[in-house]
VMD Tcl script that draws the C-alpha trace (Angstrom):
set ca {
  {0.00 0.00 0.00}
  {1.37 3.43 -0.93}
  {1.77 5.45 2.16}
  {2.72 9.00 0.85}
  {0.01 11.56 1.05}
  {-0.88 14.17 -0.92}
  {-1.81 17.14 -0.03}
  {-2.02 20.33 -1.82}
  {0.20 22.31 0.84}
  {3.24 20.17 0.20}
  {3.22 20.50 -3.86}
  {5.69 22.47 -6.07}
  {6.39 23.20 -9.65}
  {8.86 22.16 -11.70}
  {11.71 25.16 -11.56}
  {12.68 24.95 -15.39}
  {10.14 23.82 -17.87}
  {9.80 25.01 -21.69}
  {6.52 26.65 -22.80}
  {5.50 23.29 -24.87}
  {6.59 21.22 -21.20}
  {4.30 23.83 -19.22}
  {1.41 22.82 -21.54}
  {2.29 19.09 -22.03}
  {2.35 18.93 -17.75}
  {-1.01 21.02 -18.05}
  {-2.54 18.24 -19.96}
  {-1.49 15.58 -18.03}
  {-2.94 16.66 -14.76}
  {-5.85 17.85 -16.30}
  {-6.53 14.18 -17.56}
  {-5.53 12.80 -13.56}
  {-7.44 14.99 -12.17}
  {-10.56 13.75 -14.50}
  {-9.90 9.91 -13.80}
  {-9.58 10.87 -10.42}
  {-13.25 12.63 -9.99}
  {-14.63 9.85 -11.88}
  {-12.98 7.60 -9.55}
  {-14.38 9.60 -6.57}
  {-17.94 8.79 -8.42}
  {-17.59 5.08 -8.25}
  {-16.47 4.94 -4.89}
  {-18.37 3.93 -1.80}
  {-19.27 6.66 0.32}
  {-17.51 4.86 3.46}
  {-14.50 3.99 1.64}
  {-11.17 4.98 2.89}
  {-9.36 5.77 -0.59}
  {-8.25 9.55 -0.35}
  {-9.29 10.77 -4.09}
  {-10.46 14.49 -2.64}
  {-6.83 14.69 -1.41}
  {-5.63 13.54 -4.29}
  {-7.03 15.78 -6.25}
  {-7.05 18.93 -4.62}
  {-2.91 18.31 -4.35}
  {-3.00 17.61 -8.18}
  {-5.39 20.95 -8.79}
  {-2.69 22.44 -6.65}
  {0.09 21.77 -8.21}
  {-1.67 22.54 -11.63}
  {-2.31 25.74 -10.35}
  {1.73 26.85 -9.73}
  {2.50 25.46 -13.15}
  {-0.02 27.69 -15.04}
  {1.62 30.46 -13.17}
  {4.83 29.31 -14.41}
  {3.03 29.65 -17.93}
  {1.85 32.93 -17.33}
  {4.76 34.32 -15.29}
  {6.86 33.06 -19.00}
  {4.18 35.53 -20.32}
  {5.45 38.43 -18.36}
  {8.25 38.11 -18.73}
  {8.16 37.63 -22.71}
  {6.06 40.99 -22.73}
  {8.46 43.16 -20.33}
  {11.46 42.08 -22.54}
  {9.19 43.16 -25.26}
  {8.48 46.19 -23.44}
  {11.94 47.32 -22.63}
  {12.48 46.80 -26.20}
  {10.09 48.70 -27.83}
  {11.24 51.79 -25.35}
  {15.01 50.89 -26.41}
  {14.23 51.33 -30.06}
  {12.26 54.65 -29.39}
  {14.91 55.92 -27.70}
  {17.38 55.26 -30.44}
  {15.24 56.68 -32.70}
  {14.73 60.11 -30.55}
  {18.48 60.26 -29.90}
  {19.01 59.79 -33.96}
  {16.65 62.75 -34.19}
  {18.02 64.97 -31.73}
  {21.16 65.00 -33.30}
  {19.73 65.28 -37.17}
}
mol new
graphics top color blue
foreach p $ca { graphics top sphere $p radius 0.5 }
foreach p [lrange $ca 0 end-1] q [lrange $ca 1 end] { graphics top cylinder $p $q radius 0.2 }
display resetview
C-alpha cells in the first residue's frame, strides 16, 4: 500500500520547464485529475481511498504550473516592453542629433 500523502500544501512546480513542457504537464494533470473525480464517483461513500486529497494536491500543483506559464508571459512581454522603449529611444536620440 502506498503510504505518501498528498496534499495540496506540500506540492511544487517544476523550476525549469519550456513553454510546450508547461502545456504538455497542463494536460497531463488535467486528464488525472478527471480519472480521479470519476474515480471519486464510483467509490463507496464509506470507503477509505483519499481521491479528494488527491485531487485537490493535483489541482494544486496545476495551479503553480499555469503560473509558471503565465509568469513566461510576463516576462516575454516586459522584454518586449523594454524593447520597444530601447528602439524609441534610439530613434529620438538619432533625431536629436539630425
Amino acid at each position: 500500500m502506498d503510504t505518501y500523502n498528498l496534499k495540496p500544501e506540500h506540492m511544487r512546480a517544476p523550476a525549469h520547464l519550456t513553454r510546450e513542457e508547461i502545456q504538455k504537464s497542463l494536460d497531463e494533470l488535467d486528464s488525472k485529475i478527471k480519472v480521479l473525480k470519476g474515480r471519486v464517483n464510483a467509490t463507496a461513500a464509506d470507503s477509505n481511498h483519499t481521491y479528494h486529497e488527491h485531487i485537490a494536491a493535483l489541482e494544486a500543483k496545476r495551479e503553480l504550473i499555469a503560473n509558471k506559464l503565465s509568469d513566461q508571459e510576463d516576462s516575454q512581454s516586459k522584454w518586449q516592453g523594454l524593447k520597444d522603449g530601447l528602439d524609441n529611444l534610439k530613434k529620438d536620440m538619432d533625431n536629436l542629433f539630425k
